[in-house]
C-alpha positions as CSV (number, residue, x, y, z in Angstrom):
1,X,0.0,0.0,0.0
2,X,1.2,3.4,-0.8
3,X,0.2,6.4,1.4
4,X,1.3,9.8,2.0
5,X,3.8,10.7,4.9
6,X,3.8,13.8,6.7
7,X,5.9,17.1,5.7
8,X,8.7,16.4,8.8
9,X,9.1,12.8,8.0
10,X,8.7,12.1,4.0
11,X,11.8,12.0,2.5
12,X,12.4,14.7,-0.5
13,X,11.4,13.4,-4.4
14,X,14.6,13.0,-6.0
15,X,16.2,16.3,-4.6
16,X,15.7,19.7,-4.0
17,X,16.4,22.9,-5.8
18,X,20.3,23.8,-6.5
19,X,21.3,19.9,-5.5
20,X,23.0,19.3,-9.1
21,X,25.4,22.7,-8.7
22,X,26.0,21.7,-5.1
23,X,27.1,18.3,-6.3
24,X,29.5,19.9,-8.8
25,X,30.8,22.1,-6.5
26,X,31.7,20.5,-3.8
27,X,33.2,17.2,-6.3
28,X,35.4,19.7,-7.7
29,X,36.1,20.8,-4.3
30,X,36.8,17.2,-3.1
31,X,38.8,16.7,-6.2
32,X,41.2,19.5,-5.3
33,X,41.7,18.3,-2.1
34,X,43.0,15.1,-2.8
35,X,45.5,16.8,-5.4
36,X,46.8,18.5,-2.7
37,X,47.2,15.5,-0.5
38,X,49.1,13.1,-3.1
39,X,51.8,15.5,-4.3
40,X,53.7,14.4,-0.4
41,X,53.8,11.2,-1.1
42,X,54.9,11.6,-5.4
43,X,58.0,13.8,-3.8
44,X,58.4,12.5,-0.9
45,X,61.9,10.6,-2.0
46,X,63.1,14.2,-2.6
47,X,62.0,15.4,1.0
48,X,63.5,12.9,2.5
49,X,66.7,12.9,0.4
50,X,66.6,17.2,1.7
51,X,66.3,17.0,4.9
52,X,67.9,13.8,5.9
53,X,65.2,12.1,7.5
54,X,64.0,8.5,8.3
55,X,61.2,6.4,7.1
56,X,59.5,7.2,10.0
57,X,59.9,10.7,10.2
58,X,58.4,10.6,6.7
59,X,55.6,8.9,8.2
60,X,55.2,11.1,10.8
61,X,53.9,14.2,8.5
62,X,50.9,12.2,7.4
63,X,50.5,11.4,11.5
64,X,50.2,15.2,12.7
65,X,48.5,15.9,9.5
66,X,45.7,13.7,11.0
67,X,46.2,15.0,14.1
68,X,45.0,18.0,13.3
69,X,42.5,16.5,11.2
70,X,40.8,14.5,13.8
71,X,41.5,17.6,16.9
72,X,39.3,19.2,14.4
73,X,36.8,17.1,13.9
74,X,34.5,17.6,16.8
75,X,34.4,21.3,16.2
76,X,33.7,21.4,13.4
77,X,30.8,18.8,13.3
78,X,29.6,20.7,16.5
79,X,29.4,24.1,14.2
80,X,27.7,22.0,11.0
81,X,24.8,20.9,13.1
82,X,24.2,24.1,13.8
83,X,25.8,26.9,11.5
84,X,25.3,27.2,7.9
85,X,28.0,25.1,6.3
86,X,28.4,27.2,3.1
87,X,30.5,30.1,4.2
88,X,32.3,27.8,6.4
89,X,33.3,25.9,3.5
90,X,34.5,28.5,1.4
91,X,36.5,29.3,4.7
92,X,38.2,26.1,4.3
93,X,39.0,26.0,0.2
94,X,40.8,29.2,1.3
95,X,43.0,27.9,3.8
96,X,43.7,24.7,2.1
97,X,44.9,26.7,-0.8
98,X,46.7,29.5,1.8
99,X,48.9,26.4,3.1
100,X,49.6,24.8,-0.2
101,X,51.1,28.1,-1.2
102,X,53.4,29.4,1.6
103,X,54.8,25.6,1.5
104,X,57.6,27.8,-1.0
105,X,58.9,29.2,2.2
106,X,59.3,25.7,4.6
107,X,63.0,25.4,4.6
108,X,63.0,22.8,7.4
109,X,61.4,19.2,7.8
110,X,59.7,21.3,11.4
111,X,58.2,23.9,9.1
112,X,57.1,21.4,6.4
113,X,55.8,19.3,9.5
114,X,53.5,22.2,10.8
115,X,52.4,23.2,7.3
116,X,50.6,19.7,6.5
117,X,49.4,20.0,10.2
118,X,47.6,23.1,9.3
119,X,46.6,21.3,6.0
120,X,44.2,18.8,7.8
121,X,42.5,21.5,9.9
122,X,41.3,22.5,6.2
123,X,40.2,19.3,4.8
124,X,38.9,17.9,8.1
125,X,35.7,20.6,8.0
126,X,35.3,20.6,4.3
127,X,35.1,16.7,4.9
128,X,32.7,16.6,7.3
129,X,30.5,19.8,6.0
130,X,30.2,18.1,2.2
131,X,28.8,15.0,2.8
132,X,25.8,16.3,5.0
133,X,25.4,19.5,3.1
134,X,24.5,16.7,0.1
135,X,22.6,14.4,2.4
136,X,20.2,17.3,2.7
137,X,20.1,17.9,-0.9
138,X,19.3,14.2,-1.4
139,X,16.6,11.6,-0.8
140,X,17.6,8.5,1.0
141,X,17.8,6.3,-2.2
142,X,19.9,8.8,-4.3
143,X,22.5,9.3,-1.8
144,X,24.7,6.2,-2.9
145,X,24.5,7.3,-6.1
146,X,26.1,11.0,-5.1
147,X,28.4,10.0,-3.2
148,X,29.4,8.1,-5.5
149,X,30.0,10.7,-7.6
150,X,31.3,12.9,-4.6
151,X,34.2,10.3,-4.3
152,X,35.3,9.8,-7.7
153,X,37.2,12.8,-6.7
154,X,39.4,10.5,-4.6
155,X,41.1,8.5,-7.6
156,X,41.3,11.4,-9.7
157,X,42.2,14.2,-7.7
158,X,44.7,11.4,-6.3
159,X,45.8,10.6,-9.9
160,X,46.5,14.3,-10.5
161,X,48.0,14.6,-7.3
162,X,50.4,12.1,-8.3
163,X,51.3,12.8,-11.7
164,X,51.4,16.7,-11.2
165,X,53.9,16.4,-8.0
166,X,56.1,13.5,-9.6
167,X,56.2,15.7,-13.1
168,X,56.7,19.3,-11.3
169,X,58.6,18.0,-8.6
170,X,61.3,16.6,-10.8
171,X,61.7,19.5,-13.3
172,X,61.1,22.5,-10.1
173,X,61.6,21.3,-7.0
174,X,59.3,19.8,-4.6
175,X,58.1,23.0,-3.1
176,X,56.4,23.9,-6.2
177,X,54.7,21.2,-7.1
178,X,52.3,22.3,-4.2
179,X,52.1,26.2,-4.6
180,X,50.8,25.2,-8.4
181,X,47.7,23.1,-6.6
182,X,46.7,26.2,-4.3
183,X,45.3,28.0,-7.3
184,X,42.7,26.0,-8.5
185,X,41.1,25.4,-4.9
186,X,40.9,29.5,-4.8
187,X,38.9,29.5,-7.6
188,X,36.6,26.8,-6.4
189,X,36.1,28.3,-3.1
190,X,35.1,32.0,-4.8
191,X,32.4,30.1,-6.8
192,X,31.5,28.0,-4.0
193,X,30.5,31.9,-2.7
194,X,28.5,32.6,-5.8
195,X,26.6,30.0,-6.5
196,X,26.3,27.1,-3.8
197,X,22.8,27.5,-1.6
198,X,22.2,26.3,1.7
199,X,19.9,23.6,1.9
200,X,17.0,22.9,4.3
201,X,17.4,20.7,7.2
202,X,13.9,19.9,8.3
203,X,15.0,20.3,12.0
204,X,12.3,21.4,14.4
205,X,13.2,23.2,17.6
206,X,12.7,20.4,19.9
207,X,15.1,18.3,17.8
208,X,17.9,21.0,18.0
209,X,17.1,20.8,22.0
210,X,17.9,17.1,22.1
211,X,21.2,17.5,19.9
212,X,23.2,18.4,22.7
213,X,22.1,15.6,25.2
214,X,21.4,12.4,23.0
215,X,24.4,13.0,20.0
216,X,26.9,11.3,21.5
217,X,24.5,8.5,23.3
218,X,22.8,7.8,19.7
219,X,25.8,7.6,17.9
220,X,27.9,5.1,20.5
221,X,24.6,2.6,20.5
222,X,24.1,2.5,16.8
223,X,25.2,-0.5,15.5
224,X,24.6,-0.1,11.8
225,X,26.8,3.2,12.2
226,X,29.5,1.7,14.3
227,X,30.0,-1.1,12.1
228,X,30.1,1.3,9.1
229,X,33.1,3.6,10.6
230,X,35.1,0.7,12.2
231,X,35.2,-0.9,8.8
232,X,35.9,2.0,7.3
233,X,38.7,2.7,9.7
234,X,40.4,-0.7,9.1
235,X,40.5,-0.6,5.3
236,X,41.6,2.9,5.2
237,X,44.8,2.3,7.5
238,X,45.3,-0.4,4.2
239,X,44.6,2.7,1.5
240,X,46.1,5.5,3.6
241,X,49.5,3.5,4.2
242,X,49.6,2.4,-0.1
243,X,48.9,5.2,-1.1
244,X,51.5,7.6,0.8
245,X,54.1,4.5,0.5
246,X,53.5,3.2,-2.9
247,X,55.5,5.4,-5.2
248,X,58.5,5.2,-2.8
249,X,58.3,1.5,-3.4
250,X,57.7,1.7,-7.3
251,X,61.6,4.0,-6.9
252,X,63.1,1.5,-4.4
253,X,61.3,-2.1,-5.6
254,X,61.0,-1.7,-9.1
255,X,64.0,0.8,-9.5
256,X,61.7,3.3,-11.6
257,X,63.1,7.3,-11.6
258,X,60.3,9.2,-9.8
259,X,59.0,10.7,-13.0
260,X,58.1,7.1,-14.2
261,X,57.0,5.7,-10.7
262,X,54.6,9.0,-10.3
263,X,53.6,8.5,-14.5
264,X,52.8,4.6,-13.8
265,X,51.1,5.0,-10.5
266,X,48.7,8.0,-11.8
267,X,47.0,5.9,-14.3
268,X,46.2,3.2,-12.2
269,X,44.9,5.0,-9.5
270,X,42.8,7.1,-11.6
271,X,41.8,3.9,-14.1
272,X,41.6,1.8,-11.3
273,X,40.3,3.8,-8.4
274,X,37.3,5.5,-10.7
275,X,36.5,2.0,-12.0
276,X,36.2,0.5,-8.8
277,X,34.0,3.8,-7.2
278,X,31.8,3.7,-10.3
279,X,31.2,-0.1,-10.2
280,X,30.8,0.0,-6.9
281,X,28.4,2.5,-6.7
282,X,26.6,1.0,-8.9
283,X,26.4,-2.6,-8.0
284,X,25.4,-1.0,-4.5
285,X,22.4,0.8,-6.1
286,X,21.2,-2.0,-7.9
287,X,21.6,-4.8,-4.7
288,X,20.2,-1.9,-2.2
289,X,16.8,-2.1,-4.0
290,X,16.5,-5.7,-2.9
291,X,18.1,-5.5,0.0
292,X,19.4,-2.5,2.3
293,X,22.2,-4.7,3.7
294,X,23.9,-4.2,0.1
295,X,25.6,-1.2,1.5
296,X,27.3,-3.4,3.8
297,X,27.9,-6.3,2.2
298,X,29.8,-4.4,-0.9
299,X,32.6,-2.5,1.5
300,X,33.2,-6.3,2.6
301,X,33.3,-8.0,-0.2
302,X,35.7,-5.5,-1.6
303,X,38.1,-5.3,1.6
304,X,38.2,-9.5,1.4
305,X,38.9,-9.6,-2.1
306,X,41.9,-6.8,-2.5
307,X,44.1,-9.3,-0.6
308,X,45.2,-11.1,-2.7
309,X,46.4,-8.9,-5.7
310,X,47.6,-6.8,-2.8
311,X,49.9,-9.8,-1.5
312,X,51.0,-10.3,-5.5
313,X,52.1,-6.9,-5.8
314,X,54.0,-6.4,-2.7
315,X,56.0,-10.0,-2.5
316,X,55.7,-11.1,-5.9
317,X,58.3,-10.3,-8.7
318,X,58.8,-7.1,-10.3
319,X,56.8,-8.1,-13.4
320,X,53.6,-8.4,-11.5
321,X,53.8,-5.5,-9.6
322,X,51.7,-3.2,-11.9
323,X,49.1,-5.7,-12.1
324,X,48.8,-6.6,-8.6
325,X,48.4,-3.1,-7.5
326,X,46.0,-2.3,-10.1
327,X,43.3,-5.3,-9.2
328,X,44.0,-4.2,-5.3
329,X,42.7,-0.3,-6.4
330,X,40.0,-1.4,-8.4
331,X,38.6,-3.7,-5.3
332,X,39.6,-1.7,-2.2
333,X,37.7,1.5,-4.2
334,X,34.5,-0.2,-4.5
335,X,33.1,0.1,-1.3
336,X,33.7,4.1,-0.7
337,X,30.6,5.4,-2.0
338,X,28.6,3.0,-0.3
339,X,30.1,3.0,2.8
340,X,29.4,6.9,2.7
341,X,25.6,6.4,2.4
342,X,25.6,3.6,5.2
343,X,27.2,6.2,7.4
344,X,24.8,8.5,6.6
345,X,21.1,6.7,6.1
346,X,22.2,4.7,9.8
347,X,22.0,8.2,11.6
348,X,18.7,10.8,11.9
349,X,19.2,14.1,9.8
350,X,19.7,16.4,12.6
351,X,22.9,14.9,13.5
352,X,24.8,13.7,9.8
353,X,27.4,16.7,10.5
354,X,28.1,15.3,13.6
355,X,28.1,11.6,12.4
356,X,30.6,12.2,10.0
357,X,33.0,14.4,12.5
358,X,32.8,10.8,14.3
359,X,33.7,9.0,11.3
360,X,36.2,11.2,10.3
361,X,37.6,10.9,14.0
362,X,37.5,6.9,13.9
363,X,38.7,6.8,10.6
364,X,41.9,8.6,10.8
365,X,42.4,7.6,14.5
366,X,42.3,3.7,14.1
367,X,43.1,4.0,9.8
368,X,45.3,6.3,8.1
369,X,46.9,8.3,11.2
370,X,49.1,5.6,12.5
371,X,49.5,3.5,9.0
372,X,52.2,5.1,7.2
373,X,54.1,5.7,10.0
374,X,54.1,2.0,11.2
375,X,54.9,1.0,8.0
376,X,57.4,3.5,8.1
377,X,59.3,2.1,11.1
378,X,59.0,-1.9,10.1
379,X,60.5,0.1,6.9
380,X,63.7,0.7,8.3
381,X,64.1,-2.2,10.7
382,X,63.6,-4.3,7.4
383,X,62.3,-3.1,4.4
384,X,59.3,-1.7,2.6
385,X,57.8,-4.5,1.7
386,X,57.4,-6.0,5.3
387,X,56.0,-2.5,6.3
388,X,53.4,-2.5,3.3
389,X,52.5,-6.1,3.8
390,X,51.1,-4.5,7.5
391,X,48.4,-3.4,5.4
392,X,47.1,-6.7,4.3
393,X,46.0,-7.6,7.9
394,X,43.9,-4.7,8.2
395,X,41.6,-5.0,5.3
396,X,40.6,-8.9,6.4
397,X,39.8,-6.8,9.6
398,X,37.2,-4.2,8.0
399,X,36.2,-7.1,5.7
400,X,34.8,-9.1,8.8
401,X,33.4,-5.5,10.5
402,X,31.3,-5.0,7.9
403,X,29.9,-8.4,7.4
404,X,28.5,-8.2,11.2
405,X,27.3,-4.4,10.1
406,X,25.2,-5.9,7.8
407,X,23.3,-7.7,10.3
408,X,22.2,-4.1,12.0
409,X,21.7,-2.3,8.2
410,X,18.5,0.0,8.7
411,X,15.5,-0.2,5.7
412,X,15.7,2.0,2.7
413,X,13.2,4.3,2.1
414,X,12.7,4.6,-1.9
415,X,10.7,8.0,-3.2
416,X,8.1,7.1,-6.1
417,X,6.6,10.6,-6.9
418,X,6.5,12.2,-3.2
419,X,5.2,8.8,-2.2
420,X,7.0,5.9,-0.1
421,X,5.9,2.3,0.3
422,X,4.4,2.0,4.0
């Protein structure tokens, strides 16, 4: 039976006005962002050839990064529960872009240590501001599908990120591989002022009095959300430590210049990556409709099933190492754009800025905070590809979290023309 539901509770048709140039926006946004984080680890050979420095102390930059990213966190989800988020976000395209900049004048690994600190204070808010700002443009059933999108901007911008530091970065120096990525996210930002609205979050004044006292209690009890972060958190210590280790292992492994390590690795994270987010997002949509544990049972399946290439491309011969690492990209990037709309369809609307400050905090606390320096110090006790091979544990891990997850996914609701099956 189909029936009417009431204004506060009926979910919107589709989306609301301005959603497709918020979508754009904020993807390009996103995109930028991960530019900036992926020219460290395409120069990262010639920082640490600079300054002298260890393994670990290269791993350590990505570890105050997200420190600062996660001491953020709470703020600012505190501030986008309650504050509009679109002037806040320009706030933070403009700082991203003010620290990419003035990295011309680090001169010491401290400096360059403190920069990417204030880096992550950036990317922490616009993270946690984006995905509820498009949860509110969004019906239920359509929010896969954009965050999907939202996070093809993670292989891409990565790809960039990679190519653009490896190619600059050889030919200029390091230091301006990153003051040519603060001028695009400038741009962004000012149009971002223009033309992004603020979208309506259907919050009555008794919910916003029951914010303060039940956040915390509603998130720590919800299964389906707990399950979804944890996971999260376990395959991203896996992604985080490839990622800012990878190229550096392509140099040392394979014996490839940078230029060609950076050249190679681009294409398969962009080829890879966006295959994997778009297939992925789509065989999410299409299983989601049948069944809402699909948005569980995706992130799993793809955590379980990178293992293997993953384990061919670290320890097998140099011949297979492009084609390990590719099939590990392409399955490991499956699961984000689901995992995103678990996340957010396991929480009530009044609190998704919050709910994703918690993710953001669990994922970088428990994932990608710790990862590259760990495999940074089993690095130099043995070499790299002990310290990668770290990262294979971990994904079994959020494989397994999200399987139980399932069990606690919450229904779907699917809009047909303002209406919802009762």
């Amino acid at each position: 039976m189909l029936k009417p539901m009431s204004e506060a509770s009926k979910p919107r048709a589709g989306a609301v006005s301005g959603a497709t140039i918020a979508l754009l926006l904020l993807t390009a946004m996103n995109f930028v962002n991960y530019i900036d984080r992926y020219i460290l680890p395409a120069v990262q050979e010639q920082v640490k050839g600079e300054f002298h420095v260890t393994d670990s102390q290269i791993g350590s930059l990505t570890f105050w990064f997200m420190v600062a990213y996660m001491a953020t966190s709470p703020i600012t989800g505190w501030l986008g529960d309650r504050f509009p988020r679109k002037w806040m976000i320009v706030i933070c395209g403009l700082l991203i872009s003010a620290c990419n900049f003035f990295t011309a004048d680090v001169n010491t690994y401290a400096s360059l240590n403190l920069r990417h600190a204030a880096l992550g204070i950036g990317e922490a808010a616009f993270g946690i501001f984006a995905p509820a700002m498009l949860a509110d443009f969004y019906s239920q059933d359509r929010r896969n599908g954009v965050l999907t999108v939202f996070n093809i901007a993670i292989p891409v911008g990565a790809a960039i990120g990679v190519l653009a530091g490896g190619f600059v970065g050889h030919r200029y120096g390091w230091r301006h591989a990153f003051v040519v990525s603060a001028i695009p996210g400038a741009i962004i930002a000012v149009l971002i002022a223009f033309f992004l609205k603020e979208p309506e979050r259907n919050k009555s004044a008794h919910d916003v009095a029951k914010i303060e006292k039940g956040t915390i209690v509603s998130l720590a009890t919800n299964k389906a959300y707990l399950c979804a972060i944890f996971g999260y958190a376990a395959v991203t210590f896996s992604l985080g430590g490839i990622s800012v280790w990878m190229v550096s292992f392509l140099q040392r492994i394979n014996g490839f210049s940078q230029e060609k390590a950076t050249a190679l690795m681009g294409p398969v994270i962009v080829v890879a990556g966006l295959g994997g987010t778009i297939a992925g997002g789509v065989l999410a949509q299409w299983w989601s409709r049948r069944t809402p544990k699909a948005l569980y049972y995706v992130p799993a399946f793809s955590a379980l099933a990178a293992v293997p290439p993953a384990l061919l491309c670290f320890f097998g011969p140099p011949s297979v190492t492009l084609v390990g690492l590719s099939l590990a990209v392409f399955l490991i990037f499956l699961g984000t754009g689901p995992v995103n709309a678990a996340t957010l369809n396991a929480v009530r609307p009044e609190i998704r800025s919050a709910a994703m400050a918690g993710q953001l905090l669990i994922l970088h606390l428990f994932g990608d905070m710790t990862s590259p320096k760990i495999i940074g110090i089993v690095s130099d006790h043995s070499n790299l590809r002990y310290g990668l091979g770290c990262t294979l544990i971990t994904m079994v891990i959020g494989g397994v979290i999200f399987f139980v997850g399932a069990r606690f996914a919450p229904k779907l609701h699917h809009t047909i023309e303002g209406t919802v099956a009762a």
